[in-house]
C-alpha positions in Angstrom: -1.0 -78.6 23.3 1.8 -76.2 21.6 0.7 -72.8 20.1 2.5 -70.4 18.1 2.0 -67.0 19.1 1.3 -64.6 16.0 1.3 -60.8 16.5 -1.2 -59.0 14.5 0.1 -56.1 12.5 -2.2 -53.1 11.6 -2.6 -52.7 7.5 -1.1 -49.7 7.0 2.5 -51.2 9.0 4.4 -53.8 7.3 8.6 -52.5 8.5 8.1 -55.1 11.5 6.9 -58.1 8.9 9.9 -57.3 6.7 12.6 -56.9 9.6 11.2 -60.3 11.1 11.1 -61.9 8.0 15.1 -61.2 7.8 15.4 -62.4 10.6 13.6 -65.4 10.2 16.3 -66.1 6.9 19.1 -66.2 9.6 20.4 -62.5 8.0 21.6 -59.7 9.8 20.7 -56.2 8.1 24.1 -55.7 7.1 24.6 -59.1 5.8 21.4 -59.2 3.9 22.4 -56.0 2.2 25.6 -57.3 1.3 24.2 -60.7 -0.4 21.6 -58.5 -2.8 23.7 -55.3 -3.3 21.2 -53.2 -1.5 21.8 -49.9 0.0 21.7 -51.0 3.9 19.6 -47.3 4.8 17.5 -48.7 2.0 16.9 -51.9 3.7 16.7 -49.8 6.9 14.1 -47.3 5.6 11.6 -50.5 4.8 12.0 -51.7 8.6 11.5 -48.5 9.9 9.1 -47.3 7.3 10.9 -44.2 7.0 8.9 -43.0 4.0 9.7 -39.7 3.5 13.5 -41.0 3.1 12.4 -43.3 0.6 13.3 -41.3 -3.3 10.6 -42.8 -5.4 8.7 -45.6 -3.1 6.7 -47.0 -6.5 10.2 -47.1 -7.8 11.5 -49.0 -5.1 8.7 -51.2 -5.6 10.7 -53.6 -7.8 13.8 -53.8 -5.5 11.1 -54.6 -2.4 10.1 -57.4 -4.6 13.6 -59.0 -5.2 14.3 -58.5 -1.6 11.1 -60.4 -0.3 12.0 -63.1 -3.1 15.7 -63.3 -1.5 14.3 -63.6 2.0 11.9 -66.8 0.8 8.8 -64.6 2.3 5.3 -64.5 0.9 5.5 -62.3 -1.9 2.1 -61.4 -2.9 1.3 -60.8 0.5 4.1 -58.4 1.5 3.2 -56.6 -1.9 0.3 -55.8 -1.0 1.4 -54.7 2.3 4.0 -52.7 0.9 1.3 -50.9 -1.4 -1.3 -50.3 1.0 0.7 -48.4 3.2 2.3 -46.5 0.2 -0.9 -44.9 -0.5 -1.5 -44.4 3.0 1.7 -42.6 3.5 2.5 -41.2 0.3 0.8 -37.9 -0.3 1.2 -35.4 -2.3 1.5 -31.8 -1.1 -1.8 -31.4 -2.9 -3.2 -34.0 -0.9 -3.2 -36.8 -3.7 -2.7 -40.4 -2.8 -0.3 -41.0 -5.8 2.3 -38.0 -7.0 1.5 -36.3 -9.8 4.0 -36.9 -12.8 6.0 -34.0 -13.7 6.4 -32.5 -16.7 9.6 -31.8 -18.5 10.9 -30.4 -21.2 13.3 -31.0 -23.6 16.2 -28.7 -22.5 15.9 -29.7 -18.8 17.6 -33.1 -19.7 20.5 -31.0 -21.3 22.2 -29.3 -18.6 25.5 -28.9 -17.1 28.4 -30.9 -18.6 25.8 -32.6 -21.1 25.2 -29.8 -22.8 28.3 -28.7 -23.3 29.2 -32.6 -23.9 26.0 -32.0 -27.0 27.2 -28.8 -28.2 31.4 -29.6 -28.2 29.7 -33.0 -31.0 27.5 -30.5 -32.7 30.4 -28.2 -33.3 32.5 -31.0 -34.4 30.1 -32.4 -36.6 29.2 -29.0 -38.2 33.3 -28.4 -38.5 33.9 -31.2 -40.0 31.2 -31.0 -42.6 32.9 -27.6 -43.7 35.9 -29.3 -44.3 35.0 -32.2 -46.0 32.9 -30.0 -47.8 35.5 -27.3 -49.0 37.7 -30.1 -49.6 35.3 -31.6 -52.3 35.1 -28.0 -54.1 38.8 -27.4 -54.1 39.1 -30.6 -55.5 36.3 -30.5 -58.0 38.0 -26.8 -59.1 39.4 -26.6 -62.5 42.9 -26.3 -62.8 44.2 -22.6 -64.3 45.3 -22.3 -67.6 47.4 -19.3 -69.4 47.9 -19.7 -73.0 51.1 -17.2 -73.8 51.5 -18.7 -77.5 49.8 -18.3 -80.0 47.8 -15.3 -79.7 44.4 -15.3 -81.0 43.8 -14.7 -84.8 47.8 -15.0 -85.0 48.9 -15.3 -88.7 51.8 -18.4 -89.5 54.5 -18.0 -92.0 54.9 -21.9 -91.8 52.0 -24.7 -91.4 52.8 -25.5 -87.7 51.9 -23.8 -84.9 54.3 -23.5 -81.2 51.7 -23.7 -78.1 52.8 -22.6 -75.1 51.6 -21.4 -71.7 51.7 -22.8 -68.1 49.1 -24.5 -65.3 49.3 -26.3 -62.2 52.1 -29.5 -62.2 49.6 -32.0 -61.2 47.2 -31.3 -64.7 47.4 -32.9 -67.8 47.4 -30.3 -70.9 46.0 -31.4 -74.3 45.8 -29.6 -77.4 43.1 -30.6 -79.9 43.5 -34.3 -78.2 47.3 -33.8 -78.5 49.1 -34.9 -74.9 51.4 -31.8 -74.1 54.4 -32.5 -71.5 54.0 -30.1 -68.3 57.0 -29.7 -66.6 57.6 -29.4 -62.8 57.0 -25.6 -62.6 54.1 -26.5 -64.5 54.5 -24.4 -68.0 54.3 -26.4 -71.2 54.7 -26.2 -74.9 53.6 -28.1 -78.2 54.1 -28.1 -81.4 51.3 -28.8 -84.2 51.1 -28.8 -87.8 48.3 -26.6 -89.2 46.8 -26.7 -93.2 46.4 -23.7 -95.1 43.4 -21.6 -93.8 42.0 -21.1 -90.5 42.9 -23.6 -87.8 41.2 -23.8 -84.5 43.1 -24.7 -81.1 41.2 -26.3 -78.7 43.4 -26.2 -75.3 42.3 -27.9 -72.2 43.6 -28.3 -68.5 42.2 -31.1 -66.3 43.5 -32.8 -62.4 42.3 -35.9 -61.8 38.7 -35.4 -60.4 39.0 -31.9 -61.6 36.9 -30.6 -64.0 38.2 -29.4 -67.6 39.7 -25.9 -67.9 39.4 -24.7 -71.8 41.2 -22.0 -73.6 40.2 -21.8 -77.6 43.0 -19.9 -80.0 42.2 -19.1 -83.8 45.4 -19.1 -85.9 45.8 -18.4 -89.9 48.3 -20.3 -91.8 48.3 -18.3 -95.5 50.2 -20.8 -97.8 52.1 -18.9 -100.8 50.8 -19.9 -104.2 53.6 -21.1 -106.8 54.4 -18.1 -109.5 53.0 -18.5 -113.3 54.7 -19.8 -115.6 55.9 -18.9 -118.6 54.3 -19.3 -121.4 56.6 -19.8 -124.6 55.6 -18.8 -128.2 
């Protein structure tokens, strides 16, 4: 009659089930590492139970699972093995079974190269909002506009009037809804004819997407009257 021998593990040891159940696959430690992409001191520190090697062992928890899975071992019975003796082991300098979370606060995840990594976009960001911003006001400006001719409240010997005066080359200059022609040093000049009375120029400098630069003038064009005549006996 055949037996097979079975050695009975303690609880709180499970490194000896894991390193026979490798062995069992047909897979050396090295090789078993290599086919799941497992850190071989990792694999080593579950054999030996090296737990205070171990970074985060609940972490780890879901890597021992794959591993078991890849070995075609009992998983739910090495899981419980390997949390058993995680309690057991694991303690907290406070004497906890489980580590305490720690707290942490916004600025610790900002350190080093990050930060600086954060602060170089926020500059950026900040610089370029300046720019596209003082590129929408120089854009939005008005155009100048100097008005050499006529002066204000000028008198006319003649019913027309000669406007002149200069602005930027890029505006367009109109006078009382007359186009004037700006040249490329931007001065320009029209002439208008006025009726008799008081005539009122309304002068006005615009770029496109500008807004409208306005210069009024007042000028007084005093028609002669025709002589009497001559009344005959």
């Amino acid at each position: 009659m055949a037996f097979t021998h079975k050695t009975i593990r303690p609880e709180d040891s499970f490194g000896a089930d894991v390193r026979e159940a490798r062995e069992r696959a047909g897979y050396s430690r090295t090789a078993a590492a290599r086919a799941t992409n497992l850190p071989i001191s990792l694999l080593r520190n579950w054999e030996e139970e090296r737990w205070d090697r171990l970074g985060d062992p609940r972490a780890d928890l879901r890597l021992f699972r794959s591993y078991i899975h890849f070995l075609g071992a009992r998983e739910v019975y090495f899981l419980e093995k390997y949390q058993t003796c995680m309690k057991l082991h694991v303690v907290h300098s406070e004497g906890s079974a489980i580590p305490r979370p720690i707290r942490m606060r916004v600025f610790d995840v900002f350190v080093g190269s990050r930060w600086l990594h954060v602060a170089g976009l926020v500059l950026f960001a900040t610089g370029l909002a300046s720019y596209v911003g003082a590129q929408v006001v120089n854009v939005s400006q008005p155009p100048p506009l100097f008005i050499t001719e006529p002066a204000d409240g000028a008198r006319l010997r003649q019913p027309s009037v000669h406007v002149q005066g200069s602005t930027t080359p890029d505006a367009a200059v109109k006078v009382n809804g007359a186009s004037a022609i700006v040249q490329p040093d931007g001065t320009f000049s029209l002439d208008l004819p006025v009726p008799r009375g008081t005539t009122t120029l309304s002068i006005s400098s615009q770029r496109r997407h500008s807004r409208e630069m306005d210069v009024t003038r007042h000028v007084v064009y005093d028609r002669a009257l025709p002589s009497s005549l001559t009344v005959q006996e």
